[in-house]
C-alpha positions in Angstrom: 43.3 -40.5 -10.3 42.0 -44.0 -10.9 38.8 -43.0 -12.6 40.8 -40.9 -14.8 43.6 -43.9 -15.5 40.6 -46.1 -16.6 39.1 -44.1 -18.8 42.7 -43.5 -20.4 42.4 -47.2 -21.0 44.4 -48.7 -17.6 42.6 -52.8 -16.8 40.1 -52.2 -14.3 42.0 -54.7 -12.3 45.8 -53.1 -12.8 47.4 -51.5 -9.6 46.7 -47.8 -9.6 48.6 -47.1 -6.8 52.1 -49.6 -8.4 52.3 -47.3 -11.5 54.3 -45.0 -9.2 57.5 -48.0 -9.7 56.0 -49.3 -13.4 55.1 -45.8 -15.2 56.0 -43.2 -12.6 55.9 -40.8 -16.0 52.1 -41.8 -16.5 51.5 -40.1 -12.8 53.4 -37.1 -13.5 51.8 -36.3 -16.5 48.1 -36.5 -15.1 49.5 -34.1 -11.7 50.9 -31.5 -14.0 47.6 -31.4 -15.7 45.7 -30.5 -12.5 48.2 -28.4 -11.7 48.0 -26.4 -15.1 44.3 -26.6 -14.7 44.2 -24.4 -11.3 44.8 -26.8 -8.9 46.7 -25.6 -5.3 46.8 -28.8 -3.8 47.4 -32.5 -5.4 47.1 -35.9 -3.9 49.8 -38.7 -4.2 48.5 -41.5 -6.3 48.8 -44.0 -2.8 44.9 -44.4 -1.7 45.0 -47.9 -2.5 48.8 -47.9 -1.1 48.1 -50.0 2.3 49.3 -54.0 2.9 45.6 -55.3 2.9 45.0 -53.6 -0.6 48.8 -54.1 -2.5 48.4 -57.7 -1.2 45.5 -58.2 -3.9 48.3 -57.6 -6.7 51.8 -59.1 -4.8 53.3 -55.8 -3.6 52.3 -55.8 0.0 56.3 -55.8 1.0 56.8 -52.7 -0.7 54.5 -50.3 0.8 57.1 -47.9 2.0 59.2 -47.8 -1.6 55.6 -47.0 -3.6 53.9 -44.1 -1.3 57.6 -42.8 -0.5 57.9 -42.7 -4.7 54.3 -41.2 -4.8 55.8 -38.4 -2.9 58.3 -37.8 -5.4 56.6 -38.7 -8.5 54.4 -35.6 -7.5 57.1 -33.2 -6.5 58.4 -33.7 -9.6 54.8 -32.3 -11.2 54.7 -29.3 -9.0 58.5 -28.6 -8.5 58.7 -24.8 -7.6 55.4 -23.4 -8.5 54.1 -23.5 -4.5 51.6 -26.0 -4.8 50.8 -28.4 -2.1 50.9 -32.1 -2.0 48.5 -33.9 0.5 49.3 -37.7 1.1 46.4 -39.5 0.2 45.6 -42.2 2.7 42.7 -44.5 1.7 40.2 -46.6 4.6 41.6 -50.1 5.0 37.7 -51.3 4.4 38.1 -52.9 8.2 35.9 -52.2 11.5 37.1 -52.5 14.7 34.8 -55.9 15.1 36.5 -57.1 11.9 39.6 -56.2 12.7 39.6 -57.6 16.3 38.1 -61.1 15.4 40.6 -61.3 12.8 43.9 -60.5 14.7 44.3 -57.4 12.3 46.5 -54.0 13.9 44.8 -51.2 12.0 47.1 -48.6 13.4 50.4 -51.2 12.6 49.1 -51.2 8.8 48.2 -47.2 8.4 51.7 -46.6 10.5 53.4 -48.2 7.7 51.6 -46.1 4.9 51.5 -43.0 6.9 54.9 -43.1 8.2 56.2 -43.5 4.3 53.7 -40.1 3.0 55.5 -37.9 5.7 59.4 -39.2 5.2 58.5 -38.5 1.3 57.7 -35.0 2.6 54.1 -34.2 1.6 52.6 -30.9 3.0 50.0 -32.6 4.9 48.0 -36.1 5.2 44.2 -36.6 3.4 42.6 -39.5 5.1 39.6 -39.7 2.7 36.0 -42.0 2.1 36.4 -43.2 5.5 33.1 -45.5 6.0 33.6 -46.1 9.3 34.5 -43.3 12.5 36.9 -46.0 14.6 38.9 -46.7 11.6 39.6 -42.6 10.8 40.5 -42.5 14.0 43.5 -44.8 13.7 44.8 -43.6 11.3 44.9 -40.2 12.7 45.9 -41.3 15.3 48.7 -42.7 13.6 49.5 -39.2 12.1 49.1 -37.2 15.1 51.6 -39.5 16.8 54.1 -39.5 14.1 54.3 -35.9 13.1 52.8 -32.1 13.9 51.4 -32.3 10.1 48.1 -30.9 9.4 45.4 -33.2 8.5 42.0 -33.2 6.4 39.5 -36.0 7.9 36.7 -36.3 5.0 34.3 -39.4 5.6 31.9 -40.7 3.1 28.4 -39.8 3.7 24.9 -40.1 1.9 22.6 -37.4 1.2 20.8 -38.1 5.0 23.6 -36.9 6.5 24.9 -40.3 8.0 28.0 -42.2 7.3 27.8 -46.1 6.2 28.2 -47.2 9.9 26.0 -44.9 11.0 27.4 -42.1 12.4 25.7 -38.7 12.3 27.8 -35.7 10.4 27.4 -34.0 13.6 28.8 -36.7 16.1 32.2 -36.7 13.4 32.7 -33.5 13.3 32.0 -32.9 17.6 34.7 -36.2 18.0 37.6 -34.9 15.2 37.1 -31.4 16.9 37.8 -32.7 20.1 40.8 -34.4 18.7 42.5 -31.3 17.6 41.5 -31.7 13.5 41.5 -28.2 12.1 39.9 -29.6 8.6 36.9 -31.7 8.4 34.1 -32.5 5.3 33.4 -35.4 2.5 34.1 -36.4 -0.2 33.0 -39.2 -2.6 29.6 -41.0 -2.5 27.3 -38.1 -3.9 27.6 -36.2 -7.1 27.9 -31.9 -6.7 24.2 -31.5 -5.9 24.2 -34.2 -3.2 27.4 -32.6 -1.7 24.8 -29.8 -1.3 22.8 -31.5 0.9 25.4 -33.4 2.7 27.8 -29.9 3.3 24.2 -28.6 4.7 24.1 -30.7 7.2 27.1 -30.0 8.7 27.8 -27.7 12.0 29.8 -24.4 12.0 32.6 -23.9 14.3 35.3 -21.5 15.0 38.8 -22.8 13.6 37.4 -25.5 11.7 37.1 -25.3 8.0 35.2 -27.6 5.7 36.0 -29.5 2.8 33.9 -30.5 -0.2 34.9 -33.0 -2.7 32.2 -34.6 -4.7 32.3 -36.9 -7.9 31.8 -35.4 -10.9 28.5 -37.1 -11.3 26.4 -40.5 -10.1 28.7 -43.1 -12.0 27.2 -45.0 -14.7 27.5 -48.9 -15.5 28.3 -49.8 -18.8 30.4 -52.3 -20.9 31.9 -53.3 -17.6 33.4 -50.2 -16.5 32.1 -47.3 -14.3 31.7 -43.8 -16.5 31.3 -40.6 -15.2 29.2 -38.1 -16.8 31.2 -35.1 -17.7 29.7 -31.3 -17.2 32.5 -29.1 -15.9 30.4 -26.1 -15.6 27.5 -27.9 -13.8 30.1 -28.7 -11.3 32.0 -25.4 -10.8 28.4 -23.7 -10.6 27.4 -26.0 -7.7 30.9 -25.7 -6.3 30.2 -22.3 -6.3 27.8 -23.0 -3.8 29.4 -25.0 -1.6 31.8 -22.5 -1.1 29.1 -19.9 -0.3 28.0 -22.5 2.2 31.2 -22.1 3.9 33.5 -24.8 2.1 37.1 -24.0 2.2 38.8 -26.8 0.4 36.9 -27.6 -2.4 37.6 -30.6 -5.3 36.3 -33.5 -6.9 36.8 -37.4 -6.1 36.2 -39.6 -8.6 35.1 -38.7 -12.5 36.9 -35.1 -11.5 38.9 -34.3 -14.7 41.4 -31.5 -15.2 38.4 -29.4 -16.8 36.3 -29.9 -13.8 39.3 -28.4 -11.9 39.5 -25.5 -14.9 36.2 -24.6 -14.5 36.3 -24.5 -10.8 39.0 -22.0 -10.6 37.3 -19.5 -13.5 33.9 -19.2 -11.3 35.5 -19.6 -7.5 36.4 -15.7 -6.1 39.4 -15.4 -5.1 38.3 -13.7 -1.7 35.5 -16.4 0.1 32.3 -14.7 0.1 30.4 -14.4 4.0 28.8 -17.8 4.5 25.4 -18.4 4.1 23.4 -21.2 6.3 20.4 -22.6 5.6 18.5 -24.3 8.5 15.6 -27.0 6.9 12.6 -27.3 8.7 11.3 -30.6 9.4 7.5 -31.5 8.7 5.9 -34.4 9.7 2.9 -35.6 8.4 -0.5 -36.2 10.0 -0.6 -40.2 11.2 -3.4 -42.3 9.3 -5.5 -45.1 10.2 -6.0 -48.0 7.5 -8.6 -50.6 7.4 -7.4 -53.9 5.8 -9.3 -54.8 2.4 -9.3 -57.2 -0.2 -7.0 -57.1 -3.4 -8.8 -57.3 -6.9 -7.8 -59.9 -8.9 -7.6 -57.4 -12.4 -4.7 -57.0 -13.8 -3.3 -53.9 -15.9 -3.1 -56.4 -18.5 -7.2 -56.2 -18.6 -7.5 -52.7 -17.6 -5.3 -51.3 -20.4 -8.2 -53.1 -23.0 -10.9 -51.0 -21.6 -9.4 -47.4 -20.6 -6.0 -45.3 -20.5 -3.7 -47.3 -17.8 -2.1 -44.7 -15.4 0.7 -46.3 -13.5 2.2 -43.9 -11.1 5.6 -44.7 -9.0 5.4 -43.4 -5.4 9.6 -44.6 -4.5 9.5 -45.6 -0.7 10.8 -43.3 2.0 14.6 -43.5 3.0 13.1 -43.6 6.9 10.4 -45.3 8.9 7.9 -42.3 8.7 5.5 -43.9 5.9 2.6 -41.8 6.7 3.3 -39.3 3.8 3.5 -42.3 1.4 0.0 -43.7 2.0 -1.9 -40.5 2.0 -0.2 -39.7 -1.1 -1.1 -43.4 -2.4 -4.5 -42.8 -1.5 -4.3 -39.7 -3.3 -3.2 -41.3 -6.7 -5.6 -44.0 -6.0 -8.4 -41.6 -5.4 -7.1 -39.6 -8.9 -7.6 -42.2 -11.3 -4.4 -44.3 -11.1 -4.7 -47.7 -11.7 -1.3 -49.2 -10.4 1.3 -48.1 -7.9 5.0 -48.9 -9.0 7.8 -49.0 -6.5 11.1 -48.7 -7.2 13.6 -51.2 -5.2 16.5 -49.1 -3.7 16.8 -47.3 -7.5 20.2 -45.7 -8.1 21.7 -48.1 -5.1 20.3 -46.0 -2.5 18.5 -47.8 0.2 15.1 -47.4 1.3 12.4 -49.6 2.9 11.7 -52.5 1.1 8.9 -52.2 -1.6 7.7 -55.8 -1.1 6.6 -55.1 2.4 5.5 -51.5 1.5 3.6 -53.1 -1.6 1.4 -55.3 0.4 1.2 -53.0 3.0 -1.0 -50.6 0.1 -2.5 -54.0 -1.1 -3.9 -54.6 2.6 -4.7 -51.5 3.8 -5.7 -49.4 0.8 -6.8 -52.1 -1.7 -3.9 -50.4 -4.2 -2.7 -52.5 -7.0 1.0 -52.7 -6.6 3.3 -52.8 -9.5 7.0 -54.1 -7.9 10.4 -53.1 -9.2 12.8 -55.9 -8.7 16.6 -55.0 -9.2 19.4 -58.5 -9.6 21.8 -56.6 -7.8 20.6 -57.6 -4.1 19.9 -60.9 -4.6 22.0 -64.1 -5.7 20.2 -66.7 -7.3 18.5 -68.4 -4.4 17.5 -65.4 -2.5 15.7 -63.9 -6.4 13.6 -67.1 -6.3 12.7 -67.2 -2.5 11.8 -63.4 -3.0 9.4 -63.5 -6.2 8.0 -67.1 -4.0 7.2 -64.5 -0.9 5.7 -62.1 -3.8 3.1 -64.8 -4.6 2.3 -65.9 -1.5 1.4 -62.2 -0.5 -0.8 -62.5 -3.3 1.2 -59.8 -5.4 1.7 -60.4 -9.3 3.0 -57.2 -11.0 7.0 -57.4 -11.3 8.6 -55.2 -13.4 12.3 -56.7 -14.0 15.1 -54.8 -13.6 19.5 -55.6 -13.4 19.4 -52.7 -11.3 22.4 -50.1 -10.2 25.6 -51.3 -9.2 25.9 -50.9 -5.5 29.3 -48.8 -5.2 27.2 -45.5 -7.3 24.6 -45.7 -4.4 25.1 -44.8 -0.5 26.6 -48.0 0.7 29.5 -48.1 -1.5 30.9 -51.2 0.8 28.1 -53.4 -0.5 28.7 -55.5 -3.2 26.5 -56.2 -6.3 25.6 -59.4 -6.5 24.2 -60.2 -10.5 23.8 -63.6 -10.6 21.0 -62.9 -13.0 20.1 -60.1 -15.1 16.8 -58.5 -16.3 16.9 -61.1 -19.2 17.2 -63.7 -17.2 15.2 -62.8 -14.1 12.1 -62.4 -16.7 12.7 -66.1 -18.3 13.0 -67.1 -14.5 9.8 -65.8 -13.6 8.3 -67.0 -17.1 9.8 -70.7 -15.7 8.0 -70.2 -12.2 4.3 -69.2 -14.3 4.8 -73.0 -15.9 4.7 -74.3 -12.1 9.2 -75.1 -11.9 12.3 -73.4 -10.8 15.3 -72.7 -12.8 16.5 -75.8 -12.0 13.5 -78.3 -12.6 11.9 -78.4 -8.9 8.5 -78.6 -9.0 6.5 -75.5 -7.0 3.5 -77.7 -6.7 1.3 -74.3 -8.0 1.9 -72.3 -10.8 2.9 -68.4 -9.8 0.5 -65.7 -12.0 3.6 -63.2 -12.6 2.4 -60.0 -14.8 6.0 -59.4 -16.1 7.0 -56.0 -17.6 11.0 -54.6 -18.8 12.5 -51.3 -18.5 13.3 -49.4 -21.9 15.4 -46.4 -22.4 14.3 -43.8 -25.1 17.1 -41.5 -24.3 20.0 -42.7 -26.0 21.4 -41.7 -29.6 21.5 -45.3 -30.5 17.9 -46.5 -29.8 18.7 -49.2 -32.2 20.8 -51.1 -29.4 18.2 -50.6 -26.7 15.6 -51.9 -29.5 17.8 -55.1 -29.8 18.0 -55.5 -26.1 14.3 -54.9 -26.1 13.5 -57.9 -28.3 15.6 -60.4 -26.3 13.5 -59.2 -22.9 10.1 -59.7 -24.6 11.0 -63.1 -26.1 12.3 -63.8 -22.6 8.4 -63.3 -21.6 8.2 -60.1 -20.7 4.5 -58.6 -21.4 4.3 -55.0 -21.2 7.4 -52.1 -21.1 8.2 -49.0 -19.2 10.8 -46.4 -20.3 13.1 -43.7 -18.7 11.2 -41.0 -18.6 10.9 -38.2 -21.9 11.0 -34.6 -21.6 10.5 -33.8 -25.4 7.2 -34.4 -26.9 8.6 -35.3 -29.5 9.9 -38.7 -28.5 6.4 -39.7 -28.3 6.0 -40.2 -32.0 9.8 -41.5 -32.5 9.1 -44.3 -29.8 6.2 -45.3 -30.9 7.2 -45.6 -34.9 10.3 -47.6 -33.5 8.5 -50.0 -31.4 5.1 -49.7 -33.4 6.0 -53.9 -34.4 5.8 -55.0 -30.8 2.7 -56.5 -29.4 2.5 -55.6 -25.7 1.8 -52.5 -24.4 4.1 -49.6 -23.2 3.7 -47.0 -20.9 5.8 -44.3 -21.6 7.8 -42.0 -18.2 6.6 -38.9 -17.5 8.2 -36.7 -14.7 6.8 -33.0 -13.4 10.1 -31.0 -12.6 10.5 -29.7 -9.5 12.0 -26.5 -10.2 15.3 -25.2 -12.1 17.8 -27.5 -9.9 16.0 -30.2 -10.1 16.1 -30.1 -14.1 19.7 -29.5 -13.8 20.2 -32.3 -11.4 18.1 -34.7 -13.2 20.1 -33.6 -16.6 24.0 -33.7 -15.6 23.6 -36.3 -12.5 21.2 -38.9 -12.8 22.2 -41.8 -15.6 19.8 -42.2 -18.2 18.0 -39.1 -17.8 18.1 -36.0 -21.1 16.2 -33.0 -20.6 16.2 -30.7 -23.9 18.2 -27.4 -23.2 14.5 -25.4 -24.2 12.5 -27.4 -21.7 15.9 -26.7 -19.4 15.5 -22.8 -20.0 11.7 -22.5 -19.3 12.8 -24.2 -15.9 15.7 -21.5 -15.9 15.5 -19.9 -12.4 12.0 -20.9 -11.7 12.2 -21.8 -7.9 9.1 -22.9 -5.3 6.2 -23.2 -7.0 6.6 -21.3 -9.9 9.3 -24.1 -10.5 6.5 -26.5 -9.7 3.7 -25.1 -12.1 6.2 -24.8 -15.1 7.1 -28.5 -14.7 3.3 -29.6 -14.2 2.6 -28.0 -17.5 5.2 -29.4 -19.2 4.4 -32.8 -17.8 0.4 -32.2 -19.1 2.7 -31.3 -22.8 4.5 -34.4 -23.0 1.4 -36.4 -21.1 -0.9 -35.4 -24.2 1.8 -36.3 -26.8 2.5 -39.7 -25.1 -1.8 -40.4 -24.9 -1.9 -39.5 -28.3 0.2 -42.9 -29.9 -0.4 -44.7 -26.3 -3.2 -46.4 -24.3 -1.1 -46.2 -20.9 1.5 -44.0 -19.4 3.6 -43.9 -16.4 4.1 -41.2 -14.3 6.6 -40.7 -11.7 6.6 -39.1 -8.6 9.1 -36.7 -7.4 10.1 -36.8 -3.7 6.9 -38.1 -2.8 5.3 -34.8 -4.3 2.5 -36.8 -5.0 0.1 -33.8 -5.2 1.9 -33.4 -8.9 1.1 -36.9 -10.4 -2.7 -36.8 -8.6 -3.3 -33.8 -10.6 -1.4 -35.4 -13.7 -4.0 -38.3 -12.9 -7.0 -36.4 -13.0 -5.8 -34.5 -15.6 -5.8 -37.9 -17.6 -9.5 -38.7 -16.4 -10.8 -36.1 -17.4 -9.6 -35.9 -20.8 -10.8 -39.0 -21.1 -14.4 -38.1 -19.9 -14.4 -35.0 -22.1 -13.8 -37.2 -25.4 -16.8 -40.0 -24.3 -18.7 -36.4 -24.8 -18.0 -35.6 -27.6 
C-alpha cells in the first residue's frame, strides 16, 4: 500500500496509515483494484497504525478511530464478493532490551492496535516484517488473548535463512508452532527469487501452512525515493514456484502492484500441486595454509601502460568460512589477473569486511587489492578514520562508491548514513593525497590513494551518467569501472561516448550462471539489462550447460570490450571463481597469441 501511494505521487513523509480519516476514498480505490485483480484476501492500510509510529505525525491519540476506519474503509472495497480482510499489524521497531530500558509496554501499545483490527471486524490478524522473535510474540500474544482469530506470523528474513536478530527460520517456526500458530512464512526483505531461497529453508509440518510474500523486486534509490522494478510475469513465474514448494498464502509486500497480483492469479492452479522439497547439500572447502609476503608497490595505473589490466571482483563471503575465497584468489592471481576488487556489503547485504579480507590477500597471497568503499556505513569521521586505516595497511586502490541504501539490503533496521557521496568521498581522498583532512588538519604524510568511480552503461540516458561522470573525474578520480554489459555492442557505444576522457576504464563483464540467474540479474538486481537474445540462449540452460553458455558469452563481450579497451573487469559470481580464472587466461593468452603474430 505505501509503495504504491508513493509512486501515485503521496510525500514520502505523509501518513499512510492517516489517509484512512483524510482520503478514506484514496484507500478504497487502490483495495478494489486488488480485489478486481484476483486478490482473496486484502490488508487494512494500518501497518504503520501503532502509538510509537502515529506519534511521528501527531495522531498517536487516535489509534483506535484510524485502524477501526481501516476496517471499514476496506469492507467497503470488498462488500459481498467473499473476500477476506486481514488486519495488518506492523513491528513497533522495539526489542525487549529497548523496550525494558526505556519503560516501554510492547503488549500495552499492540493491545491498543490489535484490539481496534478485531472490534472493526477483520477476518483475521497479519503481524508482518517482524525483525525481532520477542516482539512477534507480543503481539500475538496480544491476539491470542483478545480473540480466537486466526493469525499469519511472517518475520523478515535474509536469503541465509536468519532473521535481523538472529534467529534461525527453524527456531521461529518450532516456537510459533508450539504456540498454536496455524500460518507461518515471510515476507518483505528479498525480491521473488530470494523468497526462493528463504521459503527453502523452511521446515514442513503437519497443520502448518506457509506463506510467501516478497517485493516485487530489490528497491532502487533514485531522485530520493525508493522504485520498484516492475515485471509481473517474472513474479507470478517464481510465485509459481513457491507454491510448488508448498506455499499456501502467497502475495507481494512492497512494489506489488495490482498486475503483479493479475498475473499471479492467471499462472497459480487452482488445485495446489504435491509439494516438492529440495534439501542443499553443504560443501566445505579444503583449509589452506598461507605464508605472509610482501606487497608490490605497482600500481594498475603502471600496469595498464604495459599490458591488458584484468581486474577481477571476488565479493567476500556472507560467513566466516574464507577458505573458498583465497584458493579462488589464488586462482585469479595464478590466471593472469592483475588486481582483486571487493565489493563492501554491495546491494546492503552484509558480508565480512573487505578491508580486513583485502590485506588479508595482501599478506598472505601478495594480491593487489582493489577496495570498494560505499558512504552509506560511514559518517564523516568514521570515512576518514577508515581510508587512514587503509593507508596504514599499506593498501592504495579505492574505488569510490555512495553505495545502496541500507533498507533494500538484509538489515532493513539499519540506517544509511550519507554524509558524503561518491563525489565527495573522491575529492576527500584527493584532499588526504595533498597531506590534509576535509577540514584543514594536517596528516603529517601524504596518503598515495589510486582513486577509481563507478559508471553505468545501462541506462537509456547515458548522457546523465556522462555528466555525473565528468564531475567524479574533476573530483580526482583516475580510472572508471562500469555495471557490467551483456551486449557487445555497448563496447563500441561506451567507448565513442567516453572516447574524450583521459583515464582509463575497465569495462564489467559477468559469466551467467545459468537461465535463473539471467533472469534474476535482469528483473531483480538495480542497474543490471541483459538483452532478451543473450536471455534466450540462457533459456532453460541449467548446471553446467547454463555455465558454458554464459562463459562463452562472457569470452563474446570480453573480445568486444579488449577490442576499444586496454583493461577490463570481470566479476565473479558466487565465488565461481573457476569462471573468471578461465576468463583470465583466456585474456593471456590472446594476448600471447598477437605478440606472435
Amino acid at each position: 500500500m505505501g509503495t504504491l501511494l508513493h509512486e501515485r505521487g503521496l510525500p514520502a513523509d505523509h501518513c499512510v496509515e492517516g489517509l484512512v480519516l483524510s482520503d478514506p476514498d484514496r484507500i478504497e480505490k487502490i483495495h478494489r483494484e486488488y480485489i478486481a485483480a484476483g486478490a482473496r484476501v486484502i490488508k487494512t492500510n494500518s501497518y504503520g497504525a501503532n502509538a510509537r509510529k502515529l506519534a511521528h505525525h501527531g495522531l498517536e491519540n487516535r489509534i483506535a478511530e484510524i485502524n477501526w476506519k481501516s476496517v471499514q474503509v476496506a469492507k467497503a472495497a470488498v462488500g459481498r464478493n467473499g473476500t477476506w480482510i486481514a488486519g495488518s499489524v506492523g513491528p513497533l521497531g522495539l526489542s525487549a532490551e529497548e523496550a525494558t530500558s526505556g519503560g516501554v509496554d510492547r503488549e500495552a501499545l499492540f493491545r491498543q492496535q490489535i484490539g481496534a483490527l478485531l472490534d472493526g471486524g477483520v477476518n483475521l490478524i497479519f503481524l508482518e516484517t517482524f525483525h525481532d522473535l520477542s516482539e512477534l510474540l507480543s503481539a500475538l500474544y496480544v491476539v491470542q488473548s483478545l480473540h480466537h482469530s486466526p493469525v499469519v506470523c511472517s518475520m523478515f528474513y535474509s536469503e541465509d535463512g536468519h532473521a535481523p536478530d538472529g534467529t534461525s527460520i527453524a527456531t521461529c517456526v518450532e516456537v510459533l508452532m508450539k504456540k498454536g500458530v496455524h500460518v507461518v512464512g515471510a515476507n518483505c526483505a528479498v525480491g521473488p527469487q530470494g523468497m526462493i531461497q528463504v521459503i527453502s529453508k523452511f521446515p514442513r509440518a503437519e497443520g502448518v501452512a506457509l506463506s510467501a510474500f516478497p517485493n516485487a523486486t530489490r528497491a532502487q534509490y533514485s531522485e530520493g525515493r525508493y522504485h520498484f522494478m516492475a515485471y509481473p510475469d517474472y513474479f507470478a513465474e517464481r510465485g509459481l514456484e513457491l507454491v510448488n514448494m508448498g506455499v499456501r498464502l502467497i502475495g507481494g509486500c512492497c512494489g506489488t502492484t495490482p498486475a503483479h497480483i493479475a498475473a499471479l492469479g492467471r499462472i497459480l492452479p487452482v488445485k495446489p500441486p504435491e509439494v516438492r522439497i529440495r534439501a542443499a547439500a553443504i560443501k566445505r572447502s579444503p583449509r589452506l595454509s598461507h605464508a605472509p609476503t610482501e606487497f608490490h608497490e605497482e600500481t594498475i595505473l603502471d600496469v595498464i601502460r604495459k599490458r591488458t589490466l584484468i581486474v577481477t571482483e571476488l565479493d567476500p563471503p556472507k560467513t566466516l568460512q574464507l577458505d573458498k575465497m583465497f584458493a579462488g584468489a589464488k586462482a585469479l592471481k595464478d590466471s593472469g589477473t592483475d588486481a582483486i576488487t571487493l565489493a563492501d556489503n554491495s546491494l546492503a547485504i552484509m558480508r565480512v569486511n573487505n578491508v580486513a579480507v583485502a590485506h588479508l590477500l595482501q599478506q598472505k597471497l601478495k594480491i593487489r587489492p582493489l577496495l570498494h568503499l560505499a558512504c552509506r556505513d560511514r559518517n564523516l569521521i568514521g570515512m576518514q578514520s577508515e581510508l587512514l586505516g587503509i593507508h596504514a595497511l599499506g593498501m592504495n586502490h579505492v574505488l569510490a562508491l555512495t553505495g545502496d541504501p541500507a533498507k533494500t539490503g538484509d538489515h532493513p533496521g539499519a540506517t544509511s548514513v550519507y554524509d558524503l557521496n561518491s563525489v565527495t568521498l573522491i575529492q576527500m581522498m584527493a584532499q588526504m593525497n595533498e597531506g590534509r583532512t576535509p577540514s584543514g588538519r594536517d596528516l603529517k604524510a601524504q596518503t598515495r590513494f589510486v582513486t577509481g568511480c563507478s559508471f553505468n552503461p545501462n541506462v537509456k540516458n547515458l548522457d546523465v551518467q556522462l555528466k555525473r561522470l565528468e564531475r567524479k573525474l574533476k573530483a580526482g578520480a583516475q580510472y572508471v569501472m562500469t555495471q557490467p554489459i551483456f551486449d557487445p555492442k555497448q563496447a563500441r557505444l561506451v567507448h565513442d561516448a567516453t572516447k574524450g576522457f583521459s583515464v582509463p576504464i575497465l569495462l564489467g563483464v559477468m559469466p551467467l550462471l545459468h537461465s535463473r540467474n539471467a533472469e534474476f540479474l535482469h528483473n531483480e538486481v538495480p542497474g543490471i539489462v541483459i538483452p532478451e537474445a543473450v536471455r534466450e540462449r540462457m533459456r532453460d540452460r541449467e548446471g553446467e550447460a547454463g555455465a558454458k553458455e554464459g562463459l562463452e558469452i562472457a569470452r563474446e563481450i570480453a573480445g568486444e570490450v579488449l577490442a576499444y579497451f586496454k583493461g577490463i573487469y570481470f566479476i565473479t559470481p558466487f565465488l565461481r571463481y573457476e569462471l573468471t580464472v578461465e576468463l583470465g587466461q583466456w585474456v593471456r593468452d590472446q594476448e600471447k597469441r598477437q605478440k606472435k603474430g
